[in-house]
PyMOL CGO cylinders between C-alpha atoms (Angstrom):
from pymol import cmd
from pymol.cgo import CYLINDER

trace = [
    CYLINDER, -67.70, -13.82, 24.44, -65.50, -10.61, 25.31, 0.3, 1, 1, 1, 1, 1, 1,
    CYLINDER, -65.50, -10.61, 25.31, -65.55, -8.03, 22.39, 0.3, 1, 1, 1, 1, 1, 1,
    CYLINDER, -65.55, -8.03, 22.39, -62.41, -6.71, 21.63, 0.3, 1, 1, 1, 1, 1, 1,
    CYLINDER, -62.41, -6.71, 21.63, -62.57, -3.46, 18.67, 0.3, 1, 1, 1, 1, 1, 1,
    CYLINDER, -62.57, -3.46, 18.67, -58.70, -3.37, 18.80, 0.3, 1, 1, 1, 1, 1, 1,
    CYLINDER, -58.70, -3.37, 18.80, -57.81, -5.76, 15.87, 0.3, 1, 1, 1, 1, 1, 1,
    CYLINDER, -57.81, -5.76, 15.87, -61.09, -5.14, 13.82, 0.3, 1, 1, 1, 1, 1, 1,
    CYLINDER, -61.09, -5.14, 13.82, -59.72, -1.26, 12.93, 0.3, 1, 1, 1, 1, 1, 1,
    CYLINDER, -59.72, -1.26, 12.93, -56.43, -2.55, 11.16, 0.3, 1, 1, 1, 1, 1, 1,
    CYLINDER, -56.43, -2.55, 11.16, -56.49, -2.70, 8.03, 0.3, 1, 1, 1, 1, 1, 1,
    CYLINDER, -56.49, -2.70, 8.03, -55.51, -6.00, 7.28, 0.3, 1, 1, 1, 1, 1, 1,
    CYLINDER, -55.51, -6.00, 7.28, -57.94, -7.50, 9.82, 0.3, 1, 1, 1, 1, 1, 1,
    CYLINDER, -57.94, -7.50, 9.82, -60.01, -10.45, 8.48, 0.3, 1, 1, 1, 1, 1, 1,
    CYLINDER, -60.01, -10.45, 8.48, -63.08, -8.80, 10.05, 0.3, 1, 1, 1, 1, 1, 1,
    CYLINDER, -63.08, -8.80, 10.05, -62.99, -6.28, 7.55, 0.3, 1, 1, 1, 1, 1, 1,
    CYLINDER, -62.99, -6.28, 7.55, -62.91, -8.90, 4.35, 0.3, 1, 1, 1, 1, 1, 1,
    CYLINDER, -62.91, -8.90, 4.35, -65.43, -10.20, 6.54, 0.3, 1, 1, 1, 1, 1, 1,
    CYLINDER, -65.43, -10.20, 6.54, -68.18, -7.01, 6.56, 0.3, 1, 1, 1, 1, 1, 1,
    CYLINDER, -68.18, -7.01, 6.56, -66.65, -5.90, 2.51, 0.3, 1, 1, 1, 1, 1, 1,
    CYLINDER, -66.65, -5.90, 2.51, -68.46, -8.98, 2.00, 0.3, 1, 1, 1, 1, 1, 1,
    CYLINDER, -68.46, -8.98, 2.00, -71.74, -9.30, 3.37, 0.3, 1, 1, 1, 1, 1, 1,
    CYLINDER, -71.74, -9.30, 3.37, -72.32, -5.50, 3.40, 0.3, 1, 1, 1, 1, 1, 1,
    CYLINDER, -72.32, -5.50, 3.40, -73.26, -5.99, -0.15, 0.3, 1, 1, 1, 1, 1, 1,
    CYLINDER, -73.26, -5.99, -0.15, -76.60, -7.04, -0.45, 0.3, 1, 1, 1, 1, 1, 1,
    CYLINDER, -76.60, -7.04, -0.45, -76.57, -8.81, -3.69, 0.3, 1, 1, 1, 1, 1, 1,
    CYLINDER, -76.57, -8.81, -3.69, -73.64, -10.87, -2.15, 0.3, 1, 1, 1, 1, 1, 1,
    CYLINDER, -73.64, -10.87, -2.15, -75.63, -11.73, 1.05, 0.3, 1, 1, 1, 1, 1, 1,
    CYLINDER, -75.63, -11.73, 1.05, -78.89, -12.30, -1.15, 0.3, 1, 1, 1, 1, 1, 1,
    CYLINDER, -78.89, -12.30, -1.15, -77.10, -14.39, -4.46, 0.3, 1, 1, 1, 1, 1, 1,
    CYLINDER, -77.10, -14.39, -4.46, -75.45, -16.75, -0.99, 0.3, 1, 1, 1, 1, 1, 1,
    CYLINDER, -75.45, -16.75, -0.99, -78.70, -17.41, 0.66, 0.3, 1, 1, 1, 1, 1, 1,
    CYLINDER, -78.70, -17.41, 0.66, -80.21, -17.90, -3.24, 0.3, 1, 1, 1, 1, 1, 1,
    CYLINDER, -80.21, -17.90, -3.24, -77.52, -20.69, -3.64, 0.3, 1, 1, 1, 1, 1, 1,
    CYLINDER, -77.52, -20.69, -3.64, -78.00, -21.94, 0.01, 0.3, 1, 1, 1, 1, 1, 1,
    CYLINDER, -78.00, -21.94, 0.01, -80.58, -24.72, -0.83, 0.3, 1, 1, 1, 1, 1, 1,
    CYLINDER, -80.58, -24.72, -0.83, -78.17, -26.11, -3.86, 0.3, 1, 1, 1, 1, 1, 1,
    CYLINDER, -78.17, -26.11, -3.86, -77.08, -25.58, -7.04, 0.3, 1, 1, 1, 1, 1, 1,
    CYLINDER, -77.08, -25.58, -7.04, -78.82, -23.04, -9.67, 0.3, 1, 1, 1, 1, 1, 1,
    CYLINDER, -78.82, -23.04, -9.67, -78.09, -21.80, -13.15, 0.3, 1, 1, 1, 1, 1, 1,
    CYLINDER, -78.09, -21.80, -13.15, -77.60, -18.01, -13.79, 0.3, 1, 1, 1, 1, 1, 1,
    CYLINDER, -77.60, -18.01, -13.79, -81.13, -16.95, -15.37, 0.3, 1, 1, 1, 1, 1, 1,
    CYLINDER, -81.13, -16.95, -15.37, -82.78, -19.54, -12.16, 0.3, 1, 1, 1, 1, 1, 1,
    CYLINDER, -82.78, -19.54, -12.16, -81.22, -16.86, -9.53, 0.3, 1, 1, 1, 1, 1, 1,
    CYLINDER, -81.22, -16.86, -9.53, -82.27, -13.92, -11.78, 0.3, 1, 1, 1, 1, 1, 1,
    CYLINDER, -82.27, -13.92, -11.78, -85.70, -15.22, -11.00, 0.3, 1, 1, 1, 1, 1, 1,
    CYLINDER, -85.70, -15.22, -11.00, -85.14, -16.33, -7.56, 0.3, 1, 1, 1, 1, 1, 1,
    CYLINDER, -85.14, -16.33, -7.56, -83.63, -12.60, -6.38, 0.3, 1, 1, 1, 1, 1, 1,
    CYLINDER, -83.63, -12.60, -6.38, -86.06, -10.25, -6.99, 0.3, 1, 1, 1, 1, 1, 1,
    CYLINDER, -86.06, -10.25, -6.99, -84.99, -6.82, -8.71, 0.3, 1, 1, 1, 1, 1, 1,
    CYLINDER, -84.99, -6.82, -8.71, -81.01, -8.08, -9.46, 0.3, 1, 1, 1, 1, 1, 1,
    CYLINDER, -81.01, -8.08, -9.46, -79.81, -7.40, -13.08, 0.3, 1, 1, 1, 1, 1, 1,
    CYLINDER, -79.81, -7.40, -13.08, -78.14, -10.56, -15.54, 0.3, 1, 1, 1, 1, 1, 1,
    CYLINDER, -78.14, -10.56, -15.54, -75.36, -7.99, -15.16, 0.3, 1, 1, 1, 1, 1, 1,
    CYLINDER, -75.36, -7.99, -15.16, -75.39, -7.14, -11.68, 0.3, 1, 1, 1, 1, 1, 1,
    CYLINDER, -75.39, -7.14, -11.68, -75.85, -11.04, -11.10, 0.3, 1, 1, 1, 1, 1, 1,
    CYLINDER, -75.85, -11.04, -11.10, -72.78, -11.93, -12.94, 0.3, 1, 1, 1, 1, 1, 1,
    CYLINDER, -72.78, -11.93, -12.94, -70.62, -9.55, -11.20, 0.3, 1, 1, 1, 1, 1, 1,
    CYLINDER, -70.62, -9.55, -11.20, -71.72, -10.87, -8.04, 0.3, 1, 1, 1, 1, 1, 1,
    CYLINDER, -71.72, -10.87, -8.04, -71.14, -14.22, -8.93, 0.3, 1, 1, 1, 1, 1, 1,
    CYLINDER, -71.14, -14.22, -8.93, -67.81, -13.60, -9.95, 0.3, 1, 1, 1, 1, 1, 1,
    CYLINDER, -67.81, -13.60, -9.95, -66.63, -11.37, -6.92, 0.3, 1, 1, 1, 1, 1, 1,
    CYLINDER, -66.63, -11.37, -6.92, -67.57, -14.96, -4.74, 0.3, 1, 1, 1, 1, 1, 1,
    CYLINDER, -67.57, -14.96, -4.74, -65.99, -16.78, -6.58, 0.3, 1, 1, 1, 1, 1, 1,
    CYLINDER, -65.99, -16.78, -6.58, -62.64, -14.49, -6.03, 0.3, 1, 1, 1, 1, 1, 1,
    CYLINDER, -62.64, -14.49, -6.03, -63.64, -15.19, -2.95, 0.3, 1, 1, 1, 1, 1, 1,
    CYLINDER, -63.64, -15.19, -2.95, -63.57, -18.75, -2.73, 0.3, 1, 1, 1, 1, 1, 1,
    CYLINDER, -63.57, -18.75, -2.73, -67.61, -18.77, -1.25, 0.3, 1, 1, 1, 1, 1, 1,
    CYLINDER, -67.61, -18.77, -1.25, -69.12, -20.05, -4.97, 0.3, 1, 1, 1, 1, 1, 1,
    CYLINDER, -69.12, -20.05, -4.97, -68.13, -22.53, -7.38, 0.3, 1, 1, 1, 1, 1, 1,
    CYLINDER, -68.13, -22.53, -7.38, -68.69, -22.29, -11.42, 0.3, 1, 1, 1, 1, 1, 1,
    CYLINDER, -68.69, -22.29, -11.42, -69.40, -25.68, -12.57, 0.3, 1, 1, 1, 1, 1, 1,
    CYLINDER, -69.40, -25.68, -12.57, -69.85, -25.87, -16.23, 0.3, 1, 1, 1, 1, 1, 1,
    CYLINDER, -69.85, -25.87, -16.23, -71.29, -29.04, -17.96, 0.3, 1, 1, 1, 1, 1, 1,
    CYLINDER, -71.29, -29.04, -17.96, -71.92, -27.82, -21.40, 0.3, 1, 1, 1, 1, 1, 1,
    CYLINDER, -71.92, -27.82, -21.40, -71.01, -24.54, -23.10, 0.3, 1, 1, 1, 1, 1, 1,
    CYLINDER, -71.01, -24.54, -23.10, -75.12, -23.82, -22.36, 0.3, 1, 1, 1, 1, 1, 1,
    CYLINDER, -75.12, -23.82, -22.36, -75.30, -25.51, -18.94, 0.3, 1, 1, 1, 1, 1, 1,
    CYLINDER, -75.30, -25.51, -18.94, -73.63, -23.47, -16.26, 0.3, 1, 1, 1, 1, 1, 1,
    CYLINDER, -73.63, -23.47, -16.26, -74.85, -23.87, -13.00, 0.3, 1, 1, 1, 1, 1, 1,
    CYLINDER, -74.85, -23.87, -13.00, -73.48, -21.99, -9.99, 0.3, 1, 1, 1, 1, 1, 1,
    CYLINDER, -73.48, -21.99, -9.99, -73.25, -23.41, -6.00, 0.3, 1, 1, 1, 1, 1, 1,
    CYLINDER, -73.25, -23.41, -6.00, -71.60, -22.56, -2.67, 0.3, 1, 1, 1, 1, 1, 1,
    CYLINDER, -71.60, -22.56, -2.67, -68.26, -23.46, -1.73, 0.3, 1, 1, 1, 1, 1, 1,
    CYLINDER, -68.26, -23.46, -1.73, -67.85, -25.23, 1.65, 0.3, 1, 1, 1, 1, 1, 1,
    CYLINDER, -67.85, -25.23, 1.65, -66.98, -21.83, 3.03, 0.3, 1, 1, 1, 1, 1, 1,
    CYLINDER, -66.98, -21.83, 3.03, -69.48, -20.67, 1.23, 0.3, 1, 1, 1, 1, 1, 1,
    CYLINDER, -69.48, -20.67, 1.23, -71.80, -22.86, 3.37, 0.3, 1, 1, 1, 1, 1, 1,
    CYLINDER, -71.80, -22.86, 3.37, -70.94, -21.65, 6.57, 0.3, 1, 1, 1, 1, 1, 1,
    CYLINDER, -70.94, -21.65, 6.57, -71.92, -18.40, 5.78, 0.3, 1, 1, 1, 1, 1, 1,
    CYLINDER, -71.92, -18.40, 5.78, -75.42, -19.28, 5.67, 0.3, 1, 1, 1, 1, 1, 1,
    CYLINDER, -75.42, -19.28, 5.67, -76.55, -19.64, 8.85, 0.3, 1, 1, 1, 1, 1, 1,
    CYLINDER, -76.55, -19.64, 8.85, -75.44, -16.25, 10.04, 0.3, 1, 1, 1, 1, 1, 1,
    CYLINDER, -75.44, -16.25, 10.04, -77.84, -14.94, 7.45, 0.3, 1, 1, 1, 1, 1, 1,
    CYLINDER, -77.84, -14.94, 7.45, -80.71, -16.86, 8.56, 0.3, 1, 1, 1, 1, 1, 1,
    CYLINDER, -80.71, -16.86, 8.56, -79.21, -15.50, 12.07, 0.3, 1, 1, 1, 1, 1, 1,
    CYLINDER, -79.21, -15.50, 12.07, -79.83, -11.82, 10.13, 0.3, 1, 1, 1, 1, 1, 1,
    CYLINDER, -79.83, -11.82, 10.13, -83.20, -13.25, 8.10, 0.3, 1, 1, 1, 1, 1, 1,
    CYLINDER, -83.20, -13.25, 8.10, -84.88, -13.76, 11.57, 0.3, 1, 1, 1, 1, 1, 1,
    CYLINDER, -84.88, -13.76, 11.57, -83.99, -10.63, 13.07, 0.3, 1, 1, 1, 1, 1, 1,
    CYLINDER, -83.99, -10.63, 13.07, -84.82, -8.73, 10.31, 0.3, 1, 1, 1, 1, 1, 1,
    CYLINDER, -84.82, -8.73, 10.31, -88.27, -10.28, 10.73, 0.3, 1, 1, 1, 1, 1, 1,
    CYLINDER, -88.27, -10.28, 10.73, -88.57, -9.74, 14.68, 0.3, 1, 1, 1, 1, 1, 1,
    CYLINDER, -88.57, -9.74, 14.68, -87.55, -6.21, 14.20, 0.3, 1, 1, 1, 1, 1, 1,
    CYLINDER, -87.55, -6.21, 14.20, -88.55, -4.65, 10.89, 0.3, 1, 1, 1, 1, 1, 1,
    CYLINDER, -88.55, -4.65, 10.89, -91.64, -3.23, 11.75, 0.3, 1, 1, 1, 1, 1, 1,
    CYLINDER, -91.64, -3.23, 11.75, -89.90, -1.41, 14.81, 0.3, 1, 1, 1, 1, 1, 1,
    CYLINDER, -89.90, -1.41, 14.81, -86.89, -0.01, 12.52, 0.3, 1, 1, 1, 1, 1, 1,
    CYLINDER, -86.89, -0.01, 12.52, -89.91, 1.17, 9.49, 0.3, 1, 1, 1, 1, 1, 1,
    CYLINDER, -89.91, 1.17, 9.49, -92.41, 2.85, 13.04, 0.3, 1, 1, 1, 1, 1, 1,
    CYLINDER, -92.41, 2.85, 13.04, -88.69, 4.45, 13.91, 0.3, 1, 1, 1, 1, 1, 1,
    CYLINDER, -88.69, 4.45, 13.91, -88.01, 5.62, 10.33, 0.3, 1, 1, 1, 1, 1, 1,
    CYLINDER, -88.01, 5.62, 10.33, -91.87, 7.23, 10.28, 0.3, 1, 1, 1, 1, 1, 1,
    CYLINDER, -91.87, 7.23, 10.28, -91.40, 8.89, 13.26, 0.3, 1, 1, 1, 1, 1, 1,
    CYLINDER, -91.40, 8.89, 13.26, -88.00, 10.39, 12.84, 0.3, 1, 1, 1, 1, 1, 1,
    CYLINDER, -88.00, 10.39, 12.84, -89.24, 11.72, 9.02, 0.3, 1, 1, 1, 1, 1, 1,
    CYLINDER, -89.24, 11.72, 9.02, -92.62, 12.97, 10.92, 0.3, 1, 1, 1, 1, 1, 1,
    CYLINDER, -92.62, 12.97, 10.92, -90.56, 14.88, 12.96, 0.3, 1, 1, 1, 1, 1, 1,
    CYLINDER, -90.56, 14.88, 12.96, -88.49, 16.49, 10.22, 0.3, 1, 1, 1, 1, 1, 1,
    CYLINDER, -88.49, 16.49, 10.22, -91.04, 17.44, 8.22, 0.3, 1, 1, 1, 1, 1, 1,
]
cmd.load_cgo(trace, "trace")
């Protein structure tokens, strides 16, 4: 795979739709909450640790804009949220993120030590 920066800089580029999204990481997190099926509001208030009803419900909203999550309302009471198809394919690149994450945390937090050690 050749990579090309040329088209990424414009400002119309879908790269950059691409990154507004996923750089947020209630967006990334509320996806991959969603990723095993379909869940009602307060069930991904539990399942994403530290995310505000409010915070939540902006989130949820901006994906739907979106098109990555559907509302699907079955009573007044009973709203339960899931991904979209595109929605979907959006979850293996996090897992691709989840696992590196994993392999390489400890070596970004030893960095982050160091460099503070060093400024102190």
């Amino acid at each position: 795979m050749q990579n090309v920066a040329g088209p990424s800089f414009l400002a119309d580029c879908p790269t950059r739709l691409a990154v507004e999204i996923i750089s947020d990481k209630w967006a990334v997190l509320v996806i991959y909450g969603l990723s095993g099926g379909p869940r009602r509001h307060g069930e991904l208030v539990d399942v994403i640790g530290g995310i505000s009803r409010k915070v939540l419900t902006q989130t949820l909203r901006r994906l739907q804009r979106y098109g990555l999550v559907d509302r699907h309302a079955e009573a007044p009471r009973r709203v339960e949220y899931r991904l979209t198809d595109l929605g979907r394919t959006l979850v293996e690149p996090i897992e691709v993120l989840t696992v590196w994450a994993r392999d390489n945390g400890e070596a970004i937090t030893a960095f982050q030590e160091t460099a503070e050690g060093h400024r102190q």
